[in-house]
N, C-alpha and C positions, 0 to 999 in steps of 0.2 A: 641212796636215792630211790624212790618207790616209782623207778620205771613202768613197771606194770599198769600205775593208775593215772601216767603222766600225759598231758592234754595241749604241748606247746604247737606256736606253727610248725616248728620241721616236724613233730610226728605227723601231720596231716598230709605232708608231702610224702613224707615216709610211706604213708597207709594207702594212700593213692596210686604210689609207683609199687604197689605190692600187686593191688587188685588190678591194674592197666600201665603195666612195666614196658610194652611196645606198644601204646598209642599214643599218637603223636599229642604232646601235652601243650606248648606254644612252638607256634610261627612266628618269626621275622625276618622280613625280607626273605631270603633265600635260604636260610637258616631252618630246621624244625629240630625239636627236641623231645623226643618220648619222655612219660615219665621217669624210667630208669634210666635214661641220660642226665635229664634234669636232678634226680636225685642224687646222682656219682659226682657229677660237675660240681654241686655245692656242698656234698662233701670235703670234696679236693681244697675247695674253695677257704670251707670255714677253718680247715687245718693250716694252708697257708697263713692267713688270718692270725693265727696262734701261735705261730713259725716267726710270726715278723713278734714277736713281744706285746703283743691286744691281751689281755685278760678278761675276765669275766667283768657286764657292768662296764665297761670302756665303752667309749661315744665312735660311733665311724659315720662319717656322715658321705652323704651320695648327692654328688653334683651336676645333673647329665639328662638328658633327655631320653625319652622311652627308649628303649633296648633289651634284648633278652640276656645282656650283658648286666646290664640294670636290676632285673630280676635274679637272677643268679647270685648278688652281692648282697640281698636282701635276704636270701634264704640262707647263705652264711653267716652272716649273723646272726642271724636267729638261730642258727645251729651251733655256733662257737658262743652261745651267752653272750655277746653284745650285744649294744644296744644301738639301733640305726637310725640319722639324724635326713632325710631327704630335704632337697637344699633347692627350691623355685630355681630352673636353670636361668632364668633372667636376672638375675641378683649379679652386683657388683659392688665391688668398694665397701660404703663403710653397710649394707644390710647385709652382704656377705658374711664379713667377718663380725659381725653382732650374734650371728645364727652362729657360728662356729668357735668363736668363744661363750657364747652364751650358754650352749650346751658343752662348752669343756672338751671338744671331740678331739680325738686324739691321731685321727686318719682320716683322710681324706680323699678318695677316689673322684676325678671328675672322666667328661667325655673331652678329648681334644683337642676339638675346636674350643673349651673354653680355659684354656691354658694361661694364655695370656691373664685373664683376671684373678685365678688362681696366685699368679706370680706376682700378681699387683698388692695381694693383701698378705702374700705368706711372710711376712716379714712382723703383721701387724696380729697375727693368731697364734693360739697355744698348740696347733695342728705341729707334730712331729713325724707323720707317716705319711707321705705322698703317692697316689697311684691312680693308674688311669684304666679305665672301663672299657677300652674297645681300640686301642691300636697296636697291640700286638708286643709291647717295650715289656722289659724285665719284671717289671712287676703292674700286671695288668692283668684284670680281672678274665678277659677271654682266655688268655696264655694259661693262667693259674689253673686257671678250673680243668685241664683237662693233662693237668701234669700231678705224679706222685698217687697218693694213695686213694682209693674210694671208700673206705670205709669209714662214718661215722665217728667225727671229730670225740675222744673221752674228756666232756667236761658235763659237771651238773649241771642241766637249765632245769628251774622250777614252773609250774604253770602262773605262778605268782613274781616271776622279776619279769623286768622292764625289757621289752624285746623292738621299741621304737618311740624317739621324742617326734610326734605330729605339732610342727610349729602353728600354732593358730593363722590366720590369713592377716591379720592384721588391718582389720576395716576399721576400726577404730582406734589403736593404739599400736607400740608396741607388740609384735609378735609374742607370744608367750606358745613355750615348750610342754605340749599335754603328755602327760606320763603315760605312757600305755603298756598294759603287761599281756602276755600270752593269753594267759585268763580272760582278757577283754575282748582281743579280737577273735578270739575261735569263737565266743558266744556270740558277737557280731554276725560272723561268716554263717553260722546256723541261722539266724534270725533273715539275713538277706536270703538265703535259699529257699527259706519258709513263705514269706512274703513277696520275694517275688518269680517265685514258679520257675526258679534254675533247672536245670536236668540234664545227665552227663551229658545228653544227646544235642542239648544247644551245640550252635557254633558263633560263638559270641565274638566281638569285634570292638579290641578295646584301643582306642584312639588321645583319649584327656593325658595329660599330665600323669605319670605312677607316681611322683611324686606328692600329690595332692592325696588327700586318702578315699576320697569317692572313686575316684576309677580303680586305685590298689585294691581296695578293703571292701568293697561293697559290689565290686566285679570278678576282676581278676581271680582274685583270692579263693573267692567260694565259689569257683570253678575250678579253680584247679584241685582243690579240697572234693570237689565232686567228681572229677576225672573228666571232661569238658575238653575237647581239642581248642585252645584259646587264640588268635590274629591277633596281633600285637602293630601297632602303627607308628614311626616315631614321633607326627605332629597329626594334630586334627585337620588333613586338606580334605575339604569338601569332593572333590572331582577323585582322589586316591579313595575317599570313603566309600564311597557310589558306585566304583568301580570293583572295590571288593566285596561289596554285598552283593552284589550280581555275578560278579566271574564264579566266586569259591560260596556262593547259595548261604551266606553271613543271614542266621536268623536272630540275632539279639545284638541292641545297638544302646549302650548310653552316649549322652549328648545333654550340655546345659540349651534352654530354648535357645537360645541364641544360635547356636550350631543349627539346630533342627530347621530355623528360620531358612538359615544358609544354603542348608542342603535344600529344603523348597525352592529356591529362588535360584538354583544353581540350573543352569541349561541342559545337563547331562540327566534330572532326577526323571526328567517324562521320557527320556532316550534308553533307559536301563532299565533292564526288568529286574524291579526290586520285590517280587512278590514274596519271596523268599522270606523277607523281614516279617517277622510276627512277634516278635517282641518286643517295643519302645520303653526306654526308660530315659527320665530328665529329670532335672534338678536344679539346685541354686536360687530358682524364683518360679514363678506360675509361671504355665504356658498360657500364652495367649487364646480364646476362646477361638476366635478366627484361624488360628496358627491350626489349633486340633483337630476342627471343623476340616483345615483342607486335607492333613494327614489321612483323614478318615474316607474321606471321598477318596484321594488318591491312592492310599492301603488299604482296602477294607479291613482285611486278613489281620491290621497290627492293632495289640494290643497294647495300649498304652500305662506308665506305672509313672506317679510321681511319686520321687524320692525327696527325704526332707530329714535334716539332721544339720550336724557339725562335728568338726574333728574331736570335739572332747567327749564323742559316745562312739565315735570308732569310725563311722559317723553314722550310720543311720536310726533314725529315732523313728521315723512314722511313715505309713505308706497308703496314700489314695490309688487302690487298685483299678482296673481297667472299667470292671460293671459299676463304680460307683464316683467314674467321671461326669456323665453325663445331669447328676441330680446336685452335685456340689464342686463345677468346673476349678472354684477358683480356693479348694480346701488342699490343705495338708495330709489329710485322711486322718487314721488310728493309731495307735503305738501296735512298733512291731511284739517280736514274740519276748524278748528278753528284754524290753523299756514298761516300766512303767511311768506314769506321767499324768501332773495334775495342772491348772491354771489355776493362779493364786495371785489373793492381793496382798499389799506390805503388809500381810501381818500374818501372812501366811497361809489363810483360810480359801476354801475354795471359792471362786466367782460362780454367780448363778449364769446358768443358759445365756451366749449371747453378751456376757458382760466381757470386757478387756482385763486380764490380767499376765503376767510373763508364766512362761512354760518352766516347770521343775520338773529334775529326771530322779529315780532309784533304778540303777541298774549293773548287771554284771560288765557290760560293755564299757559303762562309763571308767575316762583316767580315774589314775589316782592322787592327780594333783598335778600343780603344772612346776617345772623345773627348776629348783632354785628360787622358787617366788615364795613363801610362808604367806603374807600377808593375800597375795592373791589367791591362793588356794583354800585359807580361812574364809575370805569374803561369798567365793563360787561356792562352797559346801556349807556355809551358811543355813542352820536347822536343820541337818539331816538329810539333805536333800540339793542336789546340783541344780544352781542357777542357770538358765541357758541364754540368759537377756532377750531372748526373741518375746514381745508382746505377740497374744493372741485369743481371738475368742474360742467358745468350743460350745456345740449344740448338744442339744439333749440328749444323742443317740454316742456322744464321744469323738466324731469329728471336731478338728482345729482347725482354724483359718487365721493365717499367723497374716498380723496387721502393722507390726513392725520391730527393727531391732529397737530396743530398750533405749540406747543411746542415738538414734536417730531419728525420736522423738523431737518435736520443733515448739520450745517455749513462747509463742508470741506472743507477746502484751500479756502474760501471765495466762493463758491459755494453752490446751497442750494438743497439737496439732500430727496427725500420723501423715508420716510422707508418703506412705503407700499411697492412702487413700487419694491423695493428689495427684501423686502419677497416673492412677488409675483413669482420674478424669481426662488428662492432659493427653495418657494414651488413644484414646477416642477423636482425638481430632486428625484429620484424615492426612495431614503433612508429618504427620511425627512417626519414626520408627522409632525411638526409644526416647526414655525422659528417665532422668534421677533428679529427686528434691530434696533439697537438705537447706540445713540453719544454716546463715550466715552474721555477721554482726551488723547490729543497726542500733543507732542511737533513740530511738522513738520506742521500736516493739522489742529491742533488746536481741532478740533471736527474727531475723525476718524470712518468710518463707521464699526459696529461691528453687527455681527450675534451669535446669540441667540438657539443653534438648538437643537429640538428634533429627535430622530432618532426611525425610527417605531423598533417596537419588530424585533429581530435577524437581523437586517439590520446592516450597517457598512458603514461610510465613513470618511474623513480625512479631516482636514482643508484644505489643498492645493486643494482636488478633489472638494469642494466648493466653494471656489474662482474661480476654473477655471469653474466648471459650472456656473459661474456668468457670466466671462468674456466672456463669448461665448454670453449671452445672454444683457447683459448692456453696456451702456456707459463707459469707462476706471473709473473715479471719483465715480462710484457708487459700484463702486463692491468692499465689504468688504474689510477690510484692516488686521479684526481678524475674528474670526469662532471661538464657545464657543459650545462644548457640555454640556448640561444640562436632566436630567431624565424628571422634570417637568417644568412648565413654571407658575411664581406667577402670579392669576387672584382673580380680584374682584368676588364677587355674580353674578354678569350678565356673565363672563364668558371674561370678560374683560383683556388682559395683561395687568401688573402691571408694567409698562415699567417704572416707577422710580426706584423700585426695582431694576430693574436687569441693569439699569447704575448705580445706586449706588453701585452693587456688584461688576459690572467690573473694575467700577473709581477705586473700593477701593483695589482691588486685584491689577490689572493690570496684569493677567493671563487668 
């Protein structure tokens, strides 16, 4: 094996706890762990791993909420040649066990408390290795990692096998499993550091989901690759976030808007001195123009970064930097350092200035296919080039301004309708904090345009008074045909609407 020229994630950690072997590399809770602990621990870790009968290529999947337990199970296998399956902790029954037969996993580690659901599907999965993340029993990842030997598990990993299945979020379909090799996400972690002004010296404050890959791979990751002291949170609480960016002076924060909203409107944000923050980063969808506006008044100091991708490039594909919010609020920005990327029509050729066509990727970040699908994987690399289904247009200068997913485009009366653009309108009206629109079935326009609305606290509006604020504001064909109040609005871990969901509910009601 050509060690010398090898590029996987453990060497990254490896090369980190070399250069910053006693600086403290993550916190949680009461916990902290220097690089050279981190590094020994998932030594120990990935040999155990290899002790219970895992092989190289074997599926271990991780079921648990943020932990530095969590992380440590990640960097064993990546050091033992497996391959690691992270598992939405909210999952039960039968999505549960789709995700863990679907990838074949052969082990299973959860946290605890979700034992009980565990026990509910083990009977219905291929899983033969049981084990838990953080309470201390016989075979459990805290216990492991700091018993037997530290030295560097002996198995080949190449920078070219598969070191993680990222299950899609499943807003449309079926989840599908994106192959992801070493190869990919170490050019990922360079490109985030490049793009968004990382530096050992942040002290970053990672709060999302690690199971989700924006907070793992586009955070975490390429800080600790950088040598970065990391805060680790187990859930995103608005009043716990506020409070650690002000006690321990937390200078860089990701957050989907919707969090960011949270923490505005949260009683603690004007009581805490957050000056500290100067770095902002978001994702999932545009931040709201007002939302920025008040960040800005209220931080001047922070600089804001919107991120934009999906898990099949690791995930980040493009970045609207901080000096070039204010001329294009509501854009995607550029492809970062290792994406290339065009906007094209069915036939492949490029859209002029301003026209709508979907986003194709060439790049080293990108999977290499999604797991066990053939036919899926043929269809997505279709011409040379990854399909991303996100429609968007792109300006002269190479800014994108993504205007919607592919499939949640709205056929009405044979016309093709972008739900963004309707949200957009329906956001503007002064009762609404959030809106999602999507097709439902109608016997007349076949697909008919339906709004999805939340209403801020004590506010009050009526279907007809949002249609007609519609109609002041769109074309006749675009303006809803139903208006649906809802309290909350279903979202993935990135903070993502779950817009199958909630045409399934309307298809299936038709109320």
């Amino acid at each position: 094996m050509d060690i010398i020229h090898r590029n996987t994630v453990a060497d990254l950690i490896r090369r980190a706890a070399r250069r910053h072997p006693d600086k403290v590399a993550l916190l949680f809770g009461d916990r902290q762990w220097t690089y050279r602990h981190l590094e020994e621990a998932s030594n120990r870790l990935a040999r155990h791993l290899i002790e219970a009968g895992l092989k190289k290529g074997d599926r271990v999947a991780a079921f648990g909420r943020n932990s530095d337990a969590y992380m440590l199970l990640w960097l064993a296998t990546a050091k033992a040649g497996l391959v690691h399956v992270p598992i939405n902790f909210t999952l039960a029954g039968d999505e549960l066990s789709y995700i863990l037969n679907q990838s074949g996993s052969r082990a299973l580690f959860h946290d605890p408390d979700l034992a009980d659901r565990v026990e509910a599907v083990k009977g219905a999965t291929v899983v033969e290795i049981f084990g838990t993340l953080r309470d201390g029993r016989k075979f459990d990842v805290m216990r492991l990692a700091e018993e037997g030997s530290a030295l560097p598990p002996e198995v080949e990993v190449r920078d070219t096998d598969l070191v993680q299945l990222l299950y899609t979020s499943g807003t449309t379909s079926a989840p599908k499993g994106a192959m992801m090799t070493h190869r990919a996400l170490v050019h990922e972690y360079i490109s985030c550091i490049t793009a968004l002004d990382f530096s050992p010296a942040d002290r970053p404050l990672h709060a999302l989901p690690l199971y989700h890959s924006a907070q793992m791979h586009v955070f975490l990751m390429p800080y600790l690759m950088l040598g970065a002291t990391n805060r680790l949170l187990e859930i995103p609480d608005a009043q716990e976030v506020l409070r650690i960016i002000s006690e321990e002076k937390i200078n860089s924060f990701f957050a989907p808007p919707t969090f960011w909203i949270s923490l505005l409107n949260h009683p603690d944000f004007n009581r805490r001195d957050l000056t500290s923050l100067t770095k902002g980063y978001y994702g999932a969808s545009i931040m709201p123009v007002p939302v920025l506006k008040k960040l800005k008044e209220a931080l001047p100091r922070l600089s804001v970064y919107n991120c934009f991708g999906q898990s099949e490039i690791a995930p980040l594909a493009t970045v609207l930097r901080p000096e070039e919010h204010e001329a294009r609020p509501d854009s995607a920005g550029k492809p970062v350092l290792f994406v290339e990327m065009r906007v094209v029509d069915d036939n492949m050729e490029d859209v002029s200035p301003g026209e709508i066509g979907e986003v194709v990727y060439r790049s080293p970040q990108l999977c290499i296919g999604y797991w066990d699908k053939p036919e899926e994987t043929a269809e997505a690399f279709a011409g040379g080039w990854f399909h991303s289904g996100d429609l968007a247009r792109v300006d002269e200068e190479g800014y994108i301004t993504i205007v919607d997913r592919k499939k949640d485009v709205i056929n009405t009366g044979g016309v093709l309708v972008a739900s963004r653009e309707v949200e957009e309108a329906i956001y503007t009206h002064p009762a609404v904090k959030e809106v999602a629109v999507v097709a439902t079935p109608d016997p007349k326009w076949i697909e008919a345009v339906t709004a999805v609305v939340v209403l801020k606290e004590g506010a009050r509006a009526s279907e007809e008074e949002i249609i007609q604020w519609s109609r002041e504001r769109l074309a006749p064909f675009k303006v809803p045909k139903k208006v649906h109040f809802v309290e909350d609005l279903p979202r993935n871990a990135s903070g993502k609407i779950l817009k199958r969901k909630l045409r399934e509910q309307f298809s299936e009601t038709g109320t």
